[in-house]
N, CA, C and O of each residue as an XYZ file, in Angstrom:
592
protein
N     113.357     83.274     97.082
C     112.664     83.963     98.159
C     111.704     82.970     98.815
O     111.082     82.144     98.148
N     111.582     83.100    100.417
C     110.920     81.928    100.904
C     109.649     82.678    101.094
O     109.487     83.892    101.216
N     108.341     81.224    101.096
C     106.840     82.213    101.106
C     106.848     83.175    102.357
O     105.947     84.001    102.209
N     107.571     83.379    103.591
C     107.093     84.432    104.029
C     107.785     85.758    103.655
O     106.953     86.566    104.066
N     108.512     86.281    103.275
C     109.219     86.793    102.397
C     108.754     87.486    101.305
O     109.045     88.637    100.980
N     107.901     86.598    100.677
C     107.054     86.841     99.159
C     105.987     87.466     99.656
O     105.595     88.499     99.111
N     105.431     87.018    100.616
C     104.019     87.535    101.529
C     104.499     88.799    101.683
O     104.019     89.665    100.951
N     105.601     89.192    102.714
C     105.949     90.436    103.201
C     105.796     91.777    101.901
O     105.084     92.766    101.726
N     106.918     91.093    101.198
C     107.622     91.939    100.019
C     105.871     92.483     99.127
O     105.530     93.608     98.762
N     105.185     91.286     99.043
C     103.663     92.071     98.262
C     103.142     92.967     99.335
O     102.643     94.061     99.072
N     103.234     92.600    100.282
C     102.265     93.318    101.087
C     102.683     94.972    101.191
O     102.000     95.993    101.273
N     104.645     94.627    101.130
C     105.207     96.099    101.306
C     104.433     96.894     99.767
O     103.917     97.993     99.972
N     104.394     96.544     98.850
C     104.096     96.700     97.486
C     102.735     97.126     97.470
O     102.265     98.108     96.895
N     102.101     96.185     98.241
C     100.523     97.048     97.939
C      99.962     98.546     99.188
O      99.129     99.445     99.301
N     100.983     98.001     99.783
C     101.163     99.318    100.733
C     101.838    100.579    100.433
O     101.531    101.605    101.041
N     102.803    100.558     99.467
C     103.032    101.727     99.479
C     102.391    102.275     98.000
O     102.654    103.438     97.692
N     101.513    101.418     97.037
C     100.811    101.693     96.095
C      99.830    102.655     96.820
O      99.641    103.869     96.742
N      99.259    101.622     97.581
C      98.271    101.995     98.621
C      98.659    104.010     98.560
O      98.220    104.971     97.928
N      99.409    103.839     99.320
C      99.916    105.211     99.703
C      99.891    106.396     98.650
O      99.355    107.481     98.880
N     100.630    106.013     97.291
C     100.783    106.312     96.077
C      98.914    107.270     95.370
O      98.651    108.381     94.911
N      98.141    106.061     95.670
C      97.034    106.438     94.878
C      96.377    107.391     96.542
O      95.617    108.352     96.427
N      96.622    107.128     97.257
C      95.723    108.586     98.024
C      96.821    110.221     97.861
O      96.487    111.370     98.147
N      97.983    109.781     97.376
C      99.038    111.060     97.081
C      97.929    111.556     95.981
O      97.252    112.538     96.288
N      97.733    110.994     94.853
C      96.635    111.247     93.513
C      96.134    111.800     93.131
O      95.861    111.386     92.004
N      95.568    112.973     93.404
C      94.074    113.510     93.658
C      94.021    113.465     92.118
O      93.177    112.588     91.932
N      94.351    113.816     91.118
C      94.390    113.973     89.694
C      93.696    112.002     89.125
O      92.816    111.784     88.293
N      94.292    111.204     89.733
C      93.522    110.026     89.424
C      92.244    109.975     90.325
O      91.126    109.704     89.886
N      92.496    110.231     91.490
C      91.016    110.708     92.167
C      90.180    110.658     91.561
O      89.485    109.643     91.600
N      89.814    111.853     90.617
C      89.186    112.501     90.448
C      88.609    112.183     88.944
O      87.464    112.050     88.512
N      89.773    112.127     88.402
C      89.773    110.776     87.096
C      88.489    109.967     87.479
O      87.320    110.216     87.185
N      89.027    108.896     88.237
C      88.764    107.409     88.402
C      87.097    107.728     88.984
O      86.100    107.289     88.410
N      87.077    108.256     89.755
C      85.861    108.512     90.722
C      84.791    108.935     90.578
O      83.714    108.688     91.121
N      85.253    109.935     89.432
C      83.939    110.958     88.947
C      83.704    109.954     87.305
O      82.856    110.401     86.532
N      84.337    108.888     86.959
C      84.020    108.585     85.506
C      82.701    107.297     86.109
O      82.641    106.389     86.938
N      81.872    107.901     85.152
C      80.334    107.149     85.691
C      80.636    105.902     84.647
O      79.701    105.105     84.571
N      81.684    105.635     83.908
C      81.464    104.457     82.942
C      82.288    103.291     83.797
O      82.425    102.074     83.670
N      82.636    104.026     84.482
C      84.053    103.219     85.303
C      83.527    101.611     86.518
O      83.173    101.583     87.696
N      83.653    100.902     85.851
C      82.944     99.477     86.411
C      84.058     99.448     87.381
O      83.526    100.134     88.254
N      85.227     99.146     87.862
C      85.967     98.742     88.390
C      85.570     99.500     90.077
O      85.222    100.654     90.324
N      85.796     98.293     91.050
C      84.940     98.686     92.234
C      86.668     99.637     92.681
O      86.871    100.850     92.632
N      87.295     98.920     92.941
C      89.004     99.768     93.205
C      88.904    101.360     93.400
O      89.101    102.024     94.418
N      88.448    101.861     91.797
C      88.346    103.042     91.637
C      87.234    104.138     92.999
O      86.586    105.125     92.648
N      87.271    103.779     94.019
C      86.260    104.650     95.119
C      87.075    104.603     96.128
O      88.071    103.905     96.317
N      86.435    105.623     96.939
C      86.992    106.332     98.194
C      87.055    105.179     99.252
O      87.905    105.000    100.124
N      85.712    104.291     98.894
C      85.576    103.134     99.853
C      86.481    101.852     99.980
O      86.878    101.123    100.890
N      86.591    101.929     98.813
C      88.284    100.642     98.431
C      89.040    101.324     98.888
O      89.255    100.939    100.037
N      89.784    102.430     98.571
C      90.542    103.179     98.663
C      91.027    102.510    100.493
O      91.904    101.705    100.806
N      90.142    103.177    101.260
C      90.374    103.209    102.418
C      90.220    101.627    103.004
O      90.966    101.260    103.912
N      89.313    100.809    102.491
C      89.389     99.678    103.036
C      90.735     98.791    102.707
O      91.267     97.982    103.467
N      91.281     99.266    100.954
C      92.572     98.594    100.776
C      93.402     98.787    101.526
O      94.018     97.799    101.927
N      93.817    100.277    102.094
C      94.567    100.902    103.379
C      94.227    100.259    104.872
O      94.866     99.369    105.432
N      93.122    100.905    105.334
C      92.847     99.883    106.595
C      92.891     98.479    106.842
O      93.583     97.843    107.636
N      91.641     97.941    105.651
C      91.527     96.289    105.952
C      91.725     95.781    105.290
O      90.913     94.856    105.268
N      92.690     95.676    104.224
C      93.264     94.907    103.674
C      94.854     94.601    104.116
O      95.475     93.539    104.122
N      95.175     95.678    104.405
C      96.710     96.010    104.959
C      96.517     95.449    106.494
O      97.439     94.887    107.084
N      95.663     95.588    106.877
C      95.536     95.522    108.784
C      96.450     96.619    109.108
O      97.604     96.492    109.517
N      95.905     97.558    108.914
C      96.294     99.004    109.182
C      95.707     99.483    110.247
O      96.299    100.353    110.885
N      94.736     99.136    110.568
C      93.651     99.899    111.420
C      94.313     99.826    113.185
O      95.236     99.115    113.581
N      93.563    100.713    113.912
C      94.299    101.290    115.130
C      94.871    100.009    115.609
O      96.036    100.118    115.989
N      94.471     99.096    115.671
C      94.293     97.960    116.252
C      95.590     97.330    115.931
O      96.425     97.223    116.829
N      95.859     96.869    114.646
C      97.047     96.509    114.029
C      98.201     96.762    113.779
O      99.059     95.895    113.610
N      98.466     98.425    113.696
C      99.368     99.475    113.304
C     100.490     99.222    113.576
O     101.455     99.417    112.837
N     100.511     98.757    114.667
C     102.097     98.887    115.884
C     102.435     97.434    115.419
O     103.594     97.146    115.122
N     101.540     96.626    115.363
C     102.015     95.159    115.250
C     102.617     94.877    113.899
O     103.309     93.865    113.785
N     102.399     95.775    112.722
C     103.543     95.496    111.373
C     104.338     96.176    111.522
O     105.205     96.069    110.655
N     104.705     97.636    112.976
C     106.321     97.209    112.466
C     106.842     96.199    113.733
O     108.064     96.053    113.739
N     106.088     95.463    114.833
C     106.670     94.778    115.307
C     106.646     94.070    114.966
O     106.729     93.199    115.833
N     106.539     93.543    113.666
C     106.954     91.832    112.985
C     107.603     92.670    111.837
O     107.560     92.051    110.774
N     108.194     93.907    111.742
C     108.990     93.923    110.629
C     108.448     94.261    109.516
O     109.115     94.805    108.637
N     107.430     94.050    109.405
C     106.807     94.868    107.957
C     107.094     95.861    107.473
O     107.409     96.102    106.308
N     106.988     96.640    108.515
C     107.964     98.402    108.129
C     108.664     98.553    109.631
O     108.461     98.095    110.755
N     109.569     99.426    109.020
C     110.886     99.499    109.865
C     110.305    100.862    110.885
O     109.422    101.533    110.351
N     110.683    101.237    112.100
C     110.054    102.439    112.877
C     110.235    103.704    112.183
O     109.575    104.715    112.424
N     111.307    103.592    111.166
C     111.470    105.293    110.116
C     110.489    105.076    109.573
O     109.747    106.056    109.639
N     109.874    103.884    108.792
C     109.095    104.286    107.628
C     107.342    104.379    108.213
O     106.440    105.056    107.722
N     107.283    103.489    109.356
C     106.000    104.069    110.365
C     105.982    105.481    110.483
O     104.968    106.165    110.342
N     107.205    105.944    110.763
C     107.272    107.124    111.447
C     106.997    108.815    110.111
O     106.686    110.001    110.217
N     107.377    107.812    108.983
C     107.289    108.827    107.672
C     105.974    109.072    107.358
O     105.619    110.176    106.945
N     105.197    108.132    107.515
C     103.823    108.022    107.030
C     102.458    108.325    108.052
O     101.258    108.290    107.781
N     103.177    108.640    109.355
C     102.145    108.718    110.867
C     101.293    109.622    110.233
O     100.161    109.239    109.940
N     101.774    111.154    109.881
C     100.825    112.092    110.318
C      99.910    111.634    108.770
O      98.833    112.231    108.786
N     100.060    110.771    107.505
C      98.849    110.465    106.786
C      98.222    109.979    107.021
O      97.053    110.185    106.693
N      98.760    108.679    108.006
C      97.785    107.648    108.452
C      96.862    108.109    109.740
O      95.705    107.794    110.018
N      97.426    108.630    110.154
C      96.159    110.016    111.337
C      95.195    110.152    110.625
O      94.198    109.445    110.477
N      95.540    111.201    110.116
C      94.137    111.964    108.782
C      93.867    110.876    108.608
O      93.242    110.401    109.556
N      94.066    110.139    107.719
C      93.361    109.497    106.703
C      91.911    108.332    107.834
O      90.749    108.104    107.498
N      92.718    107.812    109.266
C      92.192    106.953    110.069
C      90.690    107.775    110.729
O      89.629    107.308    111.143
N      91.142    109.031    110.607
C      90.336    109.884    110.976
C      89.348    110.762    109.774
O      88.702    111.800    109.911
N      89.442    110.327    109.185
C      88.363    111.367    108.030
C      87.253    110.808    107.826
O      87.303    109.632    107.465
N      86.085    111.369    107.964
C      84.606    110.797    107.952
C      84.367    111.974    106.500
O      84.700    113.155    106.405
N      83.815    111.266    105.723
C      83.286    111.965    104.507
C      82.366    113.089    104.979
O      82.070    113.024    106.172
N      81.742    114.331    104.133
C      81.172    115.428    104.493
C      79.618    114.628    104.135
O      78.683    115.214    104.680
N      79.247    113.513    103.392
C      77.464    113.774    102.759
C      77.860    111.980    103.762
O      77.890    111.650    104.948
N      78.085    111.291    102.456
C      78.166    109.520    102.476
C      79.348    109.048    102.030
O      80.035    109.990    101.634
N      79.810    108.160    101.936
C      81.047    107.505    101.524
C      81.245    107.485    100.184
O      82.370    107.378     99.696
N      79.930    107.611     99.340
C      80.108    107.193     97.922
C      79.673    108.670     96.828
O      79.473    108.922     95.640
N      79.698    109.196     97.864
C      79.310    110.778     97.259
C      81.026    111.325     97.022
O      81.809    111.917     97.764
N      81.109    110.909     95.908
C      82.716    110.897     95.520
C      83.332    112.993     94.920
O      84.439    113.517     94.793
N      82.016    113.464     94.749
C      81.892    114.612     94.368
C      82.467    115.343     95.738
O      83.497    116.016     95.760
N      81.623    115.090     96.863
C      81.622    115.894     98.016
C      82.953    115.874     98.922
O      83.421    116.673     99.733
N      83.376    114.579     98.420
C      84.948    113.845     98.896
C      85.890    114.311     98.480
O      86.815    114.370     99.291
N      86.073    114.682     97.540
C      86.924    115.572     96.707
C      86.965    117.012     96.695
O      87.992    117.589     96.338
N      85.688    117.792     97.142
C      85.745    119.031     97.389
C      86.016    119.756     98.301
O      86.051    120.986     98.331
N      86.477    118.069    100.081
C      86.469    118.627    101.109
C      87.671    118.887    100.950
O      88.402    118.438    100.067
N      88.102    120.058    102.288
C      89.103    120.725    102.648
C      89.819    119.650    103.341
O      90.978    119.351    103.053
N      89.077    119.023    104.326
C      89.554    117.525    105.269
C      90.172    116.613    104.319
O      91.207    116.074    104.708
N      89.740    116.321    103.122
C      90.094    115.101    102.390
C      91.245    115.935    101.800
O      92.329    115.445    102.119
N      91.372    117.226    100.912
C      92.437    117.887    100.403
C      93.459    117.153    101.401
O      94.315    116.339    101.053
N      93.179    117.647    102.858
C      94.747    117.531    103.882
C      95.340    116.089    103.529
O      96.467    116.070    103.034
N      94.602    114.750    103.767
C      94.734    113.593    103.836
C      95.711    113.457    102.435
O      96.663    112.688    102.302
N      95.252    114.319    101.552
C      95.920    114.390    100.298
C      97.276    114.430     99.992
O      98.130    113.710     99.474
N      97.123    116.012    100.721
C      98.707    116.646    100.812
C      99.411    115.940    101.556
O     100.638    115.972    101.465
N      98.499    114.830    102.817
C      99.874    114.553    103.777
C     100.579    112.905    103.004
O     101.641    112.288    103.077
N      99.183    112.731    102.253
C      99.744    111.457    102.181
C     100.984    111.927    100.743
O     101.555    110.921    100.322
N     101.364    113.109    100.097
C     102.313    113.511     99.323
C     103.319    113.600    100.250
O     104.374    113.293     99.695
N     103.494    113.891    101.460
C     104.316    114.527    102.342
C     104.928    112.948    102.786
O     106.131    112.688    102.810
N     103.657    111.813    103.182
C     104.326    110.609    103.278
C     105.022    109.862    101.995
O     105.864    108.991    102.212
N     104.739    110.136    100.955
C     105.746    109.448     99.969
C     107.010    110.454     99.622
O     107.946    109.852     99.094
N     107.192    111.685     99.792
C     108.809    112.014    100.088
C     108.798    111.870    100.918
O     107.803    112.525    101.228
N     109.245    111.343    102.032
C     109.543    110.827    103.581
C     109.929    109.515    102.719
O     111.034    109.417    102.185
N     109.118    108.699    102.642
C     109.450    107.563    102.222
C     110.391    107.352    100.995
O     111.060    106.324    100.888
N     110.421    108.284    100.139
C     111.230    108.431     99.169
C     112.926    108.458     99.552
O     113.834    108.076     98.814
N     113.043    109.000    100.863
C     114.221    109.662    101.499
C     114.397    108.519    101.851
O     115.617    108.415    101.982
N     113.916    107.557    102.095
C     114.396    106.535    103.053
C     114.551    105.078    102.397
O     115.460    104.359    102.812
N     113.484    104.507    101.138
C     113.660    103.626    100.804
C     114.471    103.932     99.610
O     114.512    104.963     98.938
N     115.338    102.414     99.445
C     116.485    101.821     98.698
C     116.220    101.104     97.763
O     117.047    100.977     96.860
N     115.087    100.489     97.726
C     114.330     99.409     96.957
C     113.917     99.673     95.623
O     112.707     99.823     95.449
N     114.880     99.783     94.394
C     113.970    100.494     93.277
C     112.698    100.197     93.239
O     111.931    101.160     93.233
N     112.042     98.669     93.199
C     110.572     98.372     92.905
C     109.753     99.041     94.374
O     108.553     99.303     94.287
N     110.330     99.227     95.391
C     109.280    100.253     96.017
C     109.114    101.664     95.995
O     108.153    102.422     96.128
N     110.601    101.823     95.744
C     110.198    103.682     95.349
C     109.145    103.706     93.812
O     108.275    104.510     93.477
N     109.590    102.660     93.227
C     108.058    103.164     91.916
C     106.762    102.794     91.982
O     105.870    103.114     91.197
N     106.619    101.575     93.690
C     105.471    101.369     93.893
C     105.007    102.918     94.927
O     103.808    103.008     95.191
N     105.618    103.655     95.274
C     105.284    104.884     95.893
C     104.843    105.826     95.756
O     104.018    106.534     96.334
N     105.759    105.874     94.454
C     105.594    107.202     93.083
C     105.128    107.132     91.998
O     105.400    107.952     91.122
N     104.336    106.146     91.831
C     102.671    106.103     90.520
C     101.825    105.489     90.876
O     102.066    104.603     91.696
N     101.036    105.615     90.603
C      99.424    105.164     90.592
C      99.654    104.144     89.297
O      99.577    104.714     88.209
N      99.931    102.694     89.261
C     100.106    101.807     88.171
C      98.248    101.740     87.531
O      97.608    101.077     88.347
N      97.666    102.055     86.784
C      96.242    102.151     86.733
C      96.110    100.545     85.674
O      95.257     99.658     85.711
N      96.996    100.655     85.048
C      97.114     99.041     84.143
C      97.217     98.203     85.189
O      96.125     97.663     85.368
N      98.003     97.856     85.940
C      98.384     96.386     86.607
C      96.901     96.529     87.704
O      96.398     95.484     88.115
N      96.407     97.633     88.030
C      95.666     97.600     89.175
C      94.190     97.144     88.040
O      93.862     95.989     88.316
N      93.411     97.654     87.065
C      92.132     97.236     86.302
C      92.476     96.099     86.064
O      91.581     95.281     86.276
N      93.626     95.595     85.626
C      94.370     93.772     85.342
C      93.701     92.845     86.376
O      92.791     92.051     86.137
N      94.312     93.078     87.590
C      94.029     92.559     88.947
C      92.541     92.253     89.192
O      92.072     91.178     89.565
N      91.845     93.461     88.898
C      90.179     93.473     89.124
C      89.842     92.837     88.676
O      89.114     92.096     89.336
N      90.060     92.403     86.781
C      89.137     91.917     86.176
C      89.182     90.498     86.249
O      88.358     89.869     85.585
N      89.966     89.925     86.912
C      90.381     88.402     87.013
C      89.827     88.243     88.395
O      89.905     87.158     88.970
């Protein structure tokens, strides 16, 4: 595999993890509410910055990964109405009030849709290692990553 290739293929990988852990709410809620929990990953604020700015997700960028191919116009098109919500959700208190984040009705939706975007995506990708980056929350390989 040539390095741009390897670039792509992680990026597809942490993107649809990405996707995976806002489907979650059960690790949510886990991860978020455990006060022993050092790992910065585990918050609403990673959460969304791994999605937006780490991915270059944000309004700005969106159109331009699938015009270089990153994702194909089905799989943009599977994931639109999560990436709406999700681009659009302002917490109910502060960002780190992980209690209040979890109890909203707004964040529930972002929830359900982003479940709604991984069957969409399920229907469509071929890739065994991305349908299982879609469909779990890997919580080992992701605390691995942090602590190094």
């Amino acid at each position: 595999m040539d390095e741009e290739s390897e670039i792509r293929r992680n990026w597809r990988l942490r993107w649809l993890s990405s996707i995976a852990e806002f489907a979650d709410l059960r690790t949510q809620e886990k991860m978020w509410l455990d006060r022993n929990n050092t790992n910065p990953h585990w918050s609403f604020v990673e959460y969304m910055c791994s999605y937006f700015d780490d991915l270059f997700l944000s309004d700005l960028h969106a159109e331009r990964v699938v015009r270089d191919a990153w994702l194909t116009q089905d799989e943009f098109e599977a994931i639109a109405e999560f990436h709406a919500l999700a681009d659009a959700y302002n917490s109910p208190t502060d960002d780190y009030d992980h209690s209040s984040i979890l109890a909203d009705r707004k964040w529930r939706a972002v929830v359900e849709a982003a479940k709604i975007a991984q069957s969409n995506l399920l229907a469509i990708l071929v890739d065994d290692v991305e349908r299982n980056a879609v469909s779990h929350v890997h919580l080992k390989a992701i605390n691995e990553r942090w602590q190094h």
